[in-house]
C-alpha positions as CSV (number, residue, x, y, z in Angstrom):
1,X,0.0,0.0,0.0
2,X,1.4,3.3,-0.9
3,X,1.5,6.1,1.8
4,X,-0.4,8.4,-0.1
5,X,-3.3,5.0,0.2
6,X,-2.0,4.2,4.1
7,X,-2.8,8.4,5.3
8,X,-6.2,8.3,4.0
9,X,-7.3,4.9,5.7
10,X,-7.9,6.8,9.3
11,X,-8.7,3.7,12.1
12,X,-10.7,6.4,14.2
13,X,-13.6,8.5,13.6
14,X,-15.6,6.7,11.6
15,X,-14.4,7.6,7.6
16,X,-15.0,6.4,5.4
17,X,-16.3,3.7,5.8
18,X,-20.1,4.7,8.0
19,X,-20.5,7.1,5.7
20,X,-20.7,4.8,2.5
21,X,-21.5,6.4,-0.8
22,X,-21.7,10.0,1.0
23,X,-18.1,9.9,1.8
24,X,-16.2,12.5,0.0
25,X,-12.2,12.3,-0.9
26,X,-10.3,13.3,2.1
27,X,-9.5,17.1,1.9
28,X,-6.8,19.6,3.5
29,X,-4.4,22.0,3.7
30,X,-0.7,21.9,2.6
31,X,0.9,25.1,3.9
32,X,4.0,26.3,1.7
33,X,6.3,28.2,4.9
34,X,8.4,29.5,2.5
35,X,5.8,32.2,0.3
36,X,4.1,32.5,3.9
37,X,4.4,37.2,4.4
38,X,2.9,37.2,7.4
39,X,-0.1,39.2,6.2
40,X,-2.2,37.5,8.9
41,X,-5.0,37.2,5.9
42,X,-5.8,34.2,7.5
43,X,-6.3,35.2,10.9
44,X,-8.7,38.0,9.8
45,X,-10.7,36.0,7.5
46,X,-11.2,33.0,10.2
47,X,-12.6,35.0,12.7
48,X,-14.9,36.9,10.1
49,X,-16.3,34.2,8.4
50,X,-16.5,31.7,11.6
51,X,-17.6,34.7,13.9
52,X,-14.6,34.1,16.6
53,X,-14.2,36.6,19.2
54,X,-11.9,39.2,19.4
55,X,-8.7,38.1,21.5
56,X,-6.4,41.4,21.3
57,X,-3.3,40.2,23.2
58,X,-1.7,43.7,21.9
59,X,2.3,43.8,22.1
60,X,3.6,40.7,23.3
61,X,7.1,41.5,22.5
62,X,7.5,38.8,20.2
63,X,8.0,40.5,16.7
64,X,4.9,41.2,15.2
65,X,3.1,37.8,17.1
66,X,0.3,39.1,18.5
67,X,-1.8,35.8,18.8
68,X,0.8,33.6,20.4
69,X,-0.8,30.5,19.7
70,X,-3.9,28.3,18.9
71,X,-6.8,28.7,21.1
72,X,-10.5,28.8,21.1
73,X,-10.3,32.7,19.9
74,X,-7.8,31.9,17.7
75,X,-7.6,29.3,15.1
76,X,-5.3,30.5,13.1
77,X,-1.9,31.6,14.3
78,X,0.8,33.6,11.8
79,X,3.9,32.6,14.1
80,X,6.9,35.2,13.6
81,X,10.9,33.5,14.3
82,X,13.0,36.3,14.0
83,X,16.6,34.2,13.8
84,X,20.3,35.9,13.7
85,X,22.4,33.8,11.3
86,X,26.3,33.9,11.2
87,X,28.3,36.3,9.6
88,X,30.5,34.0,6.9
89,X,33.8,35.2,6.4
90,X,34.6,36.0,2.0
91,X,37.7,37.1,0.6
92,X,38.0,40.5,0.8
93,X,37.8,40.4,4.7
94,X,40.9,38.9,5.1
95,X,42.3,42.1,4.6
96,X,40.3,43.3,7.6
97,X,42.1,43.8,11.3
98,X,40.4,42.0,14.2
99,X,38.6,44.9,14.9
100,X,37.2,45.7,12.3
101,X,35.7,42.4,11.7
102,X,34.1,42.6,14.8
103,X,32.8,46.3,14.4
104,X,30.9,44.7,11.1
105,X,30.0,41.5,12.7
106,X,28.7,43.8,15.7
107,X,26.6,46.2,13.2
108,X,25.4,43.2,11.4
109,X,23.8,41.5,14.5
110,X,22.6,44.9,15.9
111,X,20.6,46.0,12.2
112,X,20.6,42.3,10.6
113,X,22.3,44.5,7.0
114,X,23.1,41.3,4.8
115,X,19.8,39.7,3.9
116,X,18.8,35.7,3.9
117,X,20.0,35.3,0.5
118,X,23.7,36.5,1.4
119,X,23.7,34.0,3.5
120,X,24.4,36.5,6.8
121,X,22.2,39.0,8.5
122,X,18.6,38.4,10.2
123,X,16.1,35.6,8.6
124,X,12.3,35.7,9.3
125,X,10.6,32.6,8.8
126,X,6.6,32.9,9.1
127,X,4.0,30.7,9.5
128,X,0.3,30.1,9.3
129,X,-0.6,27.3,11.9
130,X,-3.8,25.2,12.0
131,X,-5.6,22.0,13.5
132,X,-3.9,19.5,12.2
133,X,-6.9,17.0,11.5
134,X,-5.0,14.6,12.8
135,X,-5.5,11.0,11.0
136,X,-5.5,9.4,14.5
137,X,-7.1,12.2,16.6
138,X,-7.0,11.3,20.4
139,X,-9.0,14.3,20.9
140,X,-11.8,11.6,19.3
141,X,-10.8,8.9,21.2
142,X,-11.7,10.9,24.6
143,X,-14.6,12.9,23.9
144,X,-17.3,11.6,25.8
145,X,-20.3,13.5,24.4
146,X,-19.6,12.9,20.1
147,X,-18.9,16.6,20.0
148,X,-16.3,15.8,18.6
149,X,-16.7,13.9,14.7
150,X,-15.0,13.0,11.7
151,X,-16.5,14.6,8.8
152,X,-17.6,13.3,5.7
153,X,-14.3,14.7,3.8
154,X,-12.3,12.9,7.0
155,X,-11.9,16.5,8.5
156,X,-12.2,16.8,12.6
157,X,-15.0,19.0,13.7
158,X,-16.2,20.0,16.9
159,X,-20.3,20.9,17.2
160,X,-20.5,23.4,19.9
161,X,-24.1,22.3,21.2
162,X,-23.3,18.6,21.7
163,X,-20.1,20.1,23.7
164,X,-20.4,19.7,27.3
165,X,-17.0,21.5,28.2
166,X,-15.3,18.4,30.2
167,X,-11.9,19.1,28.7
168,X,-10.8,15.5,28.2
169,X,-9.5,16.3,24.8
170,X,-7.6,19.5,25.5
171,X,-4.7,17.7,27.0
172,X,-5.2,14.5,24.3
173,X,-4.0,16.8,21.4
174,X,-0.5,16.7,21.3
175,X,-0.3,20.2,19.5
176,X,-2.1,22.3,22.0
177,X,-4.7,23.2,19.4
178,X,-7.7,22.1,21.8
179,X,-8.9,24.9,24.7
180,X,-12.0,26.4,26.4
181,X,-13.9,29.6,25.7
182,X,-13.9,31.7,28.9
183,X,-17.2,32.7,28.4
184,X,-18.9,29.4,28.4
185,X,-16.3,26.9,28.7
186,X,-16.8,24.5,25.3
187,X,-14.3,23.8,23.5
188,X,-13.8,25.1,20.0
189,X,-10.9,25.4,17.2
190,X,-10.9,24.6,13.6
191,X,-13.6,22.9,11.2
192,X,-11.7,23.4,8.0
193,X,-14.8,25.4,7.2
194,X,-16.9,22.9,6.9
195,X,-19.8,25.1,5.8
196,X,-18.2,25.9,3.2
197,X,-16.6,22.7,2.5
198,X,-20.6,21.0,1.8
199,X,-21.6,24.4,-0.1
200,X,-18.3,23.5,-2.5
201,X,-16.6,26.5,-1.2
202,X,-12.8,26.6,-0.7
203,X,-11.9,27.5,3.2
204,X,-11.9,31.5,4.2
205,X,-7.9,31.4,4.8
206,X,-7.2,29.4,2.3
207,X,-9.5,32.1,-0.1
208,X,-7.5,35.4,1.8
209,X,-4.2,33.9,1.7
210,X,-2.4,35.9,-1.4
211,X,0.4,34.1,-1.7
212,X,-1.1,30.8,-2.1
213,X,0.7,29.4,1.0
214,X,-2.2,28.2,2.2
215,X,-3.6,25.4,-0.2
216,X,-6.4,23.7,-0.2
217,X,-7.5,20.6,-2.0
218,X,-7.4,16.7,-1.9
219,X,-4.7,15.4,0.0
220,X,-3.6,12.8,-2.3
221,X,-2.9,16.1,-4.7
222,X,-1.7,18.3,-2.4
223,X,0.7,15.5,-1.4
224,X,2.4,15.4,-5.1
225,X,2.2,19.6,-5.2
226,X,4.4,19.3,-1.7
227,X,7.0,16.7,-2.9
228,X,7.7,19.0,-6.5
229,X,7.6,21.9,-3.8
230,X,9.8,20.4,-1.7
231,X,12.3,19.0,-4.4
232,X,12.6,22.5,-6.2
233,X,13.5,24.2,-3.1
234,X,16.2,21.7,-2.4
235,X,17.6,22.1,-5.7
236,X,17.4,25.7,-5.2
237,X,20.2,25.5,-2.2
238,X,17.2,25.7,0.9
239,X,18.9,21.8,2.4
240,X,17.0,22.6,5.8
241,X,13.7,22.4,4.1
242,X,11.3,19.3,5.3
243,X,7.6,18.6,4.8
244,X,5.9,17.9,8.2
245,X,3.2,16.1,9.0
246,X,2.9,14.5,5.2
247,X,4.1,11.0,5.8
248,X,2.0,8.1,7.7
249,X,4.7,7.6,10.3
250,X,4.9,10.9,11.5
251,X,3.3,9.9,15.0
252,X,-0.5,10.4,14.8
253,X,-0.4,8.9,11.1
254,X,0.0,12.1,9.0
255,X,-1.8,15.3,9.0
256,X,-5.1,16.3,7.2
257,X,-2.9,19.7,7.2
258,X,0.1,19.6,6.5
259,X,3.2,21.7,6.2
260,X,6.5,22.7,4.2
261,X,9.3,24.0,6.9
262,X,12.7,25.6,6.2
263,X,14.0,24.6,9.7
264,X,13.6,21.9,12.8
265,X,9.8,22.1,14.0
266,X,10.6,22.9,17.3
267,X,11.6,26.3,15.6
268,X,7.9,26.8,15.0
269,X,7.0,25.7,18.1
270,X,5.8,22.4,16.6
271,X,6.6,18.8,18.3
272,X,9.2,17.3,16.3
273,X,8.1,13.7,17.1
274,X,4.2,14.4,17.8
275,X,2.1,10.8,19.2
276,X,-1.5,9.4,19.5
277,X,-1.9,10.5,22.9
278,X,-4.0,7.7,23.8
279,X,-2.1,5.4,22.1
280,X,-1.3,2.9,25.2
281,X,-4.5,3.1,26.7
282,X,-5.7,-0.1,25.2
283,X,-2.0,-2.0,27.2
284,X,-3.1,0.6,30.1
285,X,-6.4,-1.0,30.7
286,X,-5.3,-4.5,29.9
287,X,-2.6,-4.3,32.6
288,X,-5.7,-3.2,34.8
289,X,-7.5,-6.3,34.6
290,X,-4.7,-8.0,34.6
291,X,-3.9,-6.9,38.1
292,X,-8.0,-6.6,39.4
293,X,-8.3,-10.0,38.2
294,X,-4.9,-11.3,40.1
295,X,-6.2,-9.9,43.0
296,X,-9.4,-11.1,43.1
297,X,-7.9,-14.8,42.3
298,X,-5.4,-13.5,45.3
299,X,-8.2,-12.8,47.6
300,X,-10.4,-15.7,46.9
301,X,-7.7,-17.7,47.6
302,X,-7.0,-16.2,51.3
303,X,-10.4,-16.6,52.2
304,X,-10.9,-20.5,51.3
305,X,-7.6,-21.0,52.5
306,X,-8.2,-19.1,55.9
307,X,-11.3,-21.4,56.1
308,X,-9.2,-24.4,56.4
């Protein structure tokens, strides 16, 4: 089985398999890091379109980041890494006394002169983070209601007025995604625009984005746009770039959205080896039994034995 064929067979939530001839192809995002301008188009359009309240953090003192991360009010988050790289030494600065090398070197790391390109100076990477729609979603796994459901199109969607605000799944999801509203304490985040998604409407962020570094579409397509992606930014000298969250093995068996990095995910905040959360439940309970049913044999056995 190819991988493309192993991430859309999800073993939780009920797709596609219940929903027979009304299942629909699995769809996503793939988010290109690298075209990303940090327009925050995405943010705005979210909240418009899905009528999520205003959250103004104001300065946080993290470059221009002034949603921090994912949230109830916020399900979309523009992340800002603002990164110094090395000054690299060329030819004509070996002409250069000790001091004045480090007069430049000081002036570079102050102003950030020598852009990305020049391979010195200040580099900022941005990016546009989202629910995953995980393809083994713990945050289904603990929800005790059905709140939580897998769409038709093998999205993850919570419905607000089945939501009884227990919080089981906000510590299940693995990316901090999941959290309360303050004002009534059920959970929301991202539903890939679903409403949209059954009127054949592409997503509001994916629509506002203008660089096209949000995408939307099939996965199976938008896995074959992030591998040519991926391979002509290679070629083009960018040797840190990765996908994340495209391949079945990547912990909660690939994303339903997905993205192209040019650094380690912890640089974006993102786990770099992300899990099923509830993944050894199933050996936790067993053990359980194991152990009630040891001691009952335990027990049983002291009492006919203290009848003797």
């Amino acid at each position: 089985m190819s991988s493309n064929a192993k991430l859309l067979t999800l073993d939780a939530g009920a797709w596609p398999d219940t929903y027979g001839e009304m299942a629909k192809p699995r769809m996503g995002f793939f988010t290109d890091t690298s075209i990303c301008i940090g327009c925050k188009a995405c943010e705005v359009a979210c909240k418009e379109w899905n009528h999520v309240p205003e959250d103004f953090k104001g300065f946080t003192g993290k470059s221009y980041d002034n949603t921090l991360h994912l949230d109830a009010d916020n399900w979309r988050h523009v992340a800002f890494i603002e990164q110094r790289l090395p000054a690299a030494l060329d030819g004509d600065t070996a002409t250069e006394s000790l001091v004045q090398i480090a007069a430049r070197r000081e002036l570079e790391e102050d102003s950030g002169l020598d852009t990305l390109q020049e391979g010195e100076g200040l580099r900022w990477l941005m990016a546009s983070d989202v629910c995953k729609h995980c393809s083994h979603a713990a945050c289904l796994d603990v929800c005790p209601t059905g709140a939580l459901f897998r769409t038709e199109y093998g999205t993850v969607v919570v419905q607000a007025d089945i939501c009884n605000g227990c919080g089981y799944c906000v510590p299940a999801c693995p990316f901090g995604v999941l959290s309360k509203r303050k004002p009534d304490g059920r959970v929301w985040k991202c539903t890939l625009c679903y409403d949209r998604l059954r009127d054949d409407k592409e997503p509001a962020c994916a629509q506002a984005c203008p660089t096209n570094s949000i995408q939307y579409g099939e996965l199976t397509e938008l896995h074959e746009r992030a591998e040519a992606r991926l391979q002509e930014m290679q070629d083009a000298g960018q040797t840190s770039a990765r996908l994340y969250g495209a391949h079945p093995d990547d912990g909660v068996g690939g994303f339903g959205a997905f993205f192209l990095l040019l650094d380690e995910p912890e640089v974006y905040g993102l786990p770099p080896d992300p899990v099923v959360t509830t993944r050894d439940l199933p050996g936790i309970w067993a053990s359980t039994g194991a152990a009630a049913v040891a001691l009952a044999v335990g027990i049983a056995a002291a009492c006919i034995g203290g009848r003797r």
